[in-house]
N, C-alpha and C positions, 0 to 999 in steps of 0.2 A: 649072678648077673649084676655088673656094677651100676647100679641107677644115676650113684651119683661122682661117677667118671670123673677127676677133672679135667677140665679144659688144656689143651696145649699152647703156651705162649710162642709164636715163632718169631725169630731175627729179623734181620733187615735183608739180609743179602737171600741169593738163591737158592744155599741151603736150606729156606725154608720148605721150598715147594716137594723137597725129598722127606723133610722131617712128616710134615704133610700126608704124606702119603704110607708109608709106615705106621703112622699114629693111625689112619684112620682104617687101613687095612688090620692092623691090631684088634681096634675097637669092634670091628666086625664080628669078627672072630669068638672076642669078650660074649657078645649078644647072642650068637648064636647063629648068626649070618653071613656066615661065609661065601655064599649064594652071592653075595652083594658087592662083593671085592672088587670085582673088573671093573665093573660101571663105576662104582665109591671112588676109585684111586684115579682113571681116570678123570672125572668130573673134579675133585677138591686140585687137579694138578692145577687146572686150570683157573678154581675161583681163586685160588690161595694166589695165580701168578698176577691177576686182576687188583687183588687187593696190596701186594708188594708195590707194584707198578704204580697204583692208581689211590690207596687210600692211605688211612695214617695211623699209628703206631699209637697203645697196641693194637695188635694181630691175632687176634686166637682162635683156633678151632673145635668144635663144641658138637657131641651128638646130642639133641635133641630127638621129639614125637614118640613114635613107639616100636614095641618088636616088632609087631606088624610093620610099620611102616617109618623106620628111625631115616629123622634127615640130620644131614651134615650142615652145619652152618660153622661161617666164617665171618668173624665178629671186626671191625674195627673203628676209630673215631672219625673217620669221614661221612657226612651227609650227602656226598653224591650218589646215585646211581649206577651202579657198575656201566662201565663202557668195555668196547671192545677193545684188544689189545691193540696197539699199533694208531693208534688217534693223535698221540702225543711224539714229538720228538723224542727220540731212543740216545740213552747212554751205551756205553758199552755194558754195565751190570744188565739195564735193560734186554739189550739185542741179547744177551745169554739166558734170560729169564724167559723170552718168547720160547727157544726152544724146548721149553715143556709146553707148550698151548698153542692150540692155535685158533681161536675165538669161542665165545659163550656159545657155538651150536655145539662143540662138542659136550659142553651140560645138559643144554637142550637134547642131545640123544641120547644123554646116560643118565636118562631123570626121568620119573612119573609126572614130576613136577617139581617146578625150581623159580625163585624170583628172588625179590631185596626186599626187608622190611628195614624201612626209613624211623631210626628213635633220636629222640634229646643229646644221647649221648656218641651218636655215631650209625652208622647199621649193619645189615645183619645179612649177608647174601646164602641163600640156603637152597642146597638140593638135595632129595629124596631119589635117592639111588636107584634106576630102573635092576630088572633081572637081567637083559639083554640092552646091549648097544640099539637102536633105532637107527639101522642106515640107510632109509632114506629122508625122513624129516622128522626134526624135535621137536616136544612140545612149546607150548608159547609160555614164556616167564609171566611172573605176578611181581607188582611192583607194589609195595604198600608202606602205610601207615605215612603219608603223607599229611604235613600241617593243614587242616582247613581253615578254608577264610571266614567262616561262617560267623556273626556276627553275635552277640545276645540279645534276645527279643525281648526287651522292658517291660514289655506287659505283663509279660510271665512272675506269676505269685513267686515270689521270692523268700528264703529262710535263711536265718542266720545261726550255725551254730555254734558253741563256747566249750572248747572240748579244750580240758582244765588239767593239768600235769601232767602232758605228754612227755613218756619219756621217749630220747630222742635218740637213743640206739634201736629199739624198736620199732620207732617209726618207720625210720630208714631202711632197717630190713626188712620192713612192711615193705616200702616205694620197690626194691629190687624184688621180693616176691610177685608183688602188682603188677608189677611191668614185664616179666616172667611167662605167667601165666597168661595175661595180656597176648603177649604174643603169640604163645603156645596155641591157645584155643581157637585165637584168629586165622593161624595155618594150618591146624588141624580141621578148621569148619571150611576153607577156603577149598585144600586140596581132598577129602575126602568125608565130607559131611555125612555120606550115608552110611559109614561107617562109628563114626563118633557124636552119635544126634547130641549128646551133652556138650561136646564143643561148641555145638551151634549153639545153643541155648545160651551157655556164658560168653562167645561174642557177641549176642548181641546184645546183651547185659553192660557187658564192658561198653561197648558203642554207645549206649547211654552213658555212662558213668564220667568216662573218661575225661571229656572235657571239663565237666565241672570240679571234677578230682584234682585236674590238673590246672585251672585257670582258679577255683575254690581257694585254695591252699597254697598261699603268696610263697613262693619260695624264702624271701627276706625273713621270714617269721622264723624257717628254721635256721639260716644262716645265722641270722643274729646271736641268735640264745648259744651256735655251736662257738662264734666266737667270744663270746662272753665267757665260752668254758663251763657253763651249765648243763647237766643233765637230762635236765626237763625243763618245760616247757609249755604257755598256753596259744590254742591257735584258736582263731576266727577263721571261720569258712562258711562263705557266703554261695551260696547254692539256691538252684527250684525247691519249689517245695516238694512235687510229685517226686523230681530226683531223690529225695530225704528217705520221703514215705515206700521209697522201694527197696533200699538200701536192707530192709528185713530179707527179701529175697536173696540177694547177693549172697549172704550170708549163710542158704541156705544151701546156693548151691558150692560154695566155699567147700562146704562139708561133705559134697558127695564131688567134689572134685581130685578131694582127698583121699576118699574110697578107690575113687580110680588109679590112683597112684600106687595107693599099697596093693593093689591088684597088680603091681608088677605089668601095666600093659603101656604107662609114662612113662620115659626113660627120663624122669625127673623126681628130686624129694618131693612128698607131703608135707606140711606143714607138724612143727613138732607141736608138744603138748602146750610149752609157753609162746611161741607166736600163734598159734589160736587163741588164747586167753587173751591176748593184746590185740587179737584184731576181730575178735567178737565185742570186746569192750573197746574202742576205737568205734568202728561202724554202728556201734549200738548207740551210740552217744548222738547219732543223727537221727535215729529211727524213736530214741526216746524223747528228744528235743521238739523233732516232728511233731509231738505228742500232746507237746504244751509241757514236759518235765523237765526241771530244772537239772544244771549240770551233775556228772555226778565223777568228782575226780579219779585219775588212775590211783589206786591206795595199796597196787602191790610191789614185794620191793622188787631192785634190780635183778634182774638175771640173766645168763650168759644164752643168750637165741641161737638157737641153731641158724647156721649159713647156708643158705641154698648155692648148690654149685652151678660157677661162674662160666 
C-alpha cells in the first residue's frame, strides 16, 4: 500500500482534468478502495476544473487522511476560496473545461465531506469520497485555516528563546512536516473526530502553537543566513511563556503520532529516525530555556532528511 504515493503535477490546459481522474481512480485501487471510484472521479473532475479555471500554477493532486477514510486534495498557489464555475468571463479553453463540471454540489454529493483549507503558500481544496452519489442534497463544505486578526495581549508573560546552530535544511523540513501534519489532524478532527480522538488532541495543540510558531520565528532570520549561503544558523524566538512550557507535550504527542503512521491507518510518512533527532532537539530548546537552562547548540553533523511527500 503506497503511503507515500507521489503527488500528480497537472498542465495548464484541459487535459488535466482527465489526467485527474485516472490518477486518482488508480490511487484507489492502490489503497484498496475501489468502492471509491465513482464518487473519487467524479468529485476531483470537478475540483481539479475549479482549480485550472480559477487558481494558480502549480496544480497538484494529492491522497491524503486514511484507509478508512482517504481524501483527495487539490493543491495549488492561490489564496482564494474556491468559487463556482461560471462567475468569471469564459475563454474558449474555459467553455471546454466546464464540460467536465458542473458546480461544487456535485462534490457536495460525492463527499462525506469536502472544503478548502487556506495556507501561506496557496490552498488546498479537499474531498473525502462518499460510497454512493447523494442525489438529493450535499453536504455543506469547510472553509479553513483562515488568517486571524487576533492581536497579542502585552500582558501576557513573555519568553525569549536562543536556539543556537540551526541547521537550515532541517529546519525547513521541519516547517513542511509542521504544516503537514498541521493540516492533516485539523481535517481529520473536523470531519470525523469520533473516530481519530488523537487528531483532536493535536489540533488543538497545534491551535495553540501555531501562531506563535509562526509570528515567533521572523521569516528574515532564515532568509538571511539562506542568502548568505550558510548552513546554519541562530534564531530568536520570542513567544508566551505557558506556550514554551507546553511545548514538552507537543513532543509527546509527536511520537504517538508517529505510531499512528507506521500503523499503516495515515496515508502519510512518519517521521524518519534523523528528523526526530532535530525536532526533539529543536522543540526541546524551548522547554529547556523555559526552565531557566542555557542554550544548548545543534552539535550533530549534517544529514540527508528524509522528504515527506508533496
Amino acid at each position: 500500500m503506497p503511503l507515500n504515493r507521489p503527488a500528480l503535477t497537472l498542465g495548464s490546459g484541459p487535459s488535466g482534468v482527465h489526467e485527474a481522474r485516472l490518477w486518482v481512480m488508480d490511487t484507489c485501487v492502490d489503497i484498496g478502495r475501489p468502492d471509491l471510484i465513482e464518487c473519487a472521479e467524479m468529485a476531483v473532475s470537478e475540483v481539479v476544473t475549479n482549480a485550472l479555471l480559477h487558481g494558480e500554477s502549480p496544480i497538484r493532486v494529492r491522497v491524503r487522511g486514511t484507509l478508512e477514510h482517504p481524501r483527495v486534495e487539490v493543491t495549488d498557489a492561490s489564496h482564494e476560496p474556491p468559487v463556482l464555475p461560471g462567475s468569471e468571463p469564459l475563454t474558449d479553453d474555459d467553455d471546454f473545461l466546464l464540460t467536465f463540471g458542473r458546480g461544487l454540489d456535485i462534490v457536495a454529493r460525492c463527499s462525506s465531506a469536502w472544503g478548502a483549507e487556506i495556507e501561506d503558500d496557496g490552498k488546498v481544496d479537499w474531498f473525502v469520497p462518499a460510497l454512493d452519489a447523494n442525489e438529493e442534497a450535499g453536504v455543506e463544505g469547510l472553509i479553513t485555516g483562515l488568517p486571524s486578526d487576533e492581536e497579542p495581549d502585552p500582558a501576557i508573560e513573555r519568553v525569549t528563546i536562543d536556539i543556537r546552530g540551526v541547521p537550515l535544511r532541517s529546519f525547513l523540513d521541519f516547517q513542511v512536516h509542521y504544516r503537514e501534519l498541521r493540516r492533516e489532524v485539523r481535517l481529520l478532527a473536523l470531519t470525523h473526530e469520533t473516530d481519530y480522538p488523537l487528531a483532536k488532541t493535536l489540533s488543538d495543540l497545534f491551535g495553540s502553537l501555531d501562531r506563535v510558531l509562526r509570528e515567533g520565528i521572523r521569516p528574515d532570520q532564515v532568509e538571511a543566513a539562506l542568502r548568505s549561503g550558510h548552513t546554519n544558523t541562530d534564531l530568536i524566538v520570542d513567544m508566551p511563556l505557558t506556550t514554551a512550557s507546553s511545548i514538552g507535550r507537543f513532543l509527546e504527542l509527536l511520537d504517538l503520532a508517529d505510531a499512528f503512521c507506521r500503523e499503516e491507518r495515515l496515508l502519510s510518512l512518519a517521521r524518519s529516525p534523523e528528523q526526530r533527532e532535530f525536532q526533539r532537539w529543536f522543540l526541546g530548546e524551548f522547554v529547556r530555556q523555559q526552565r531557566g537552562e542555557q542554550p544548548a547548540p545543534w552539535t550533530v553533523a549534517p544529514f540527508q532528511g528524509a522528504k515527506f511527500a508533496s
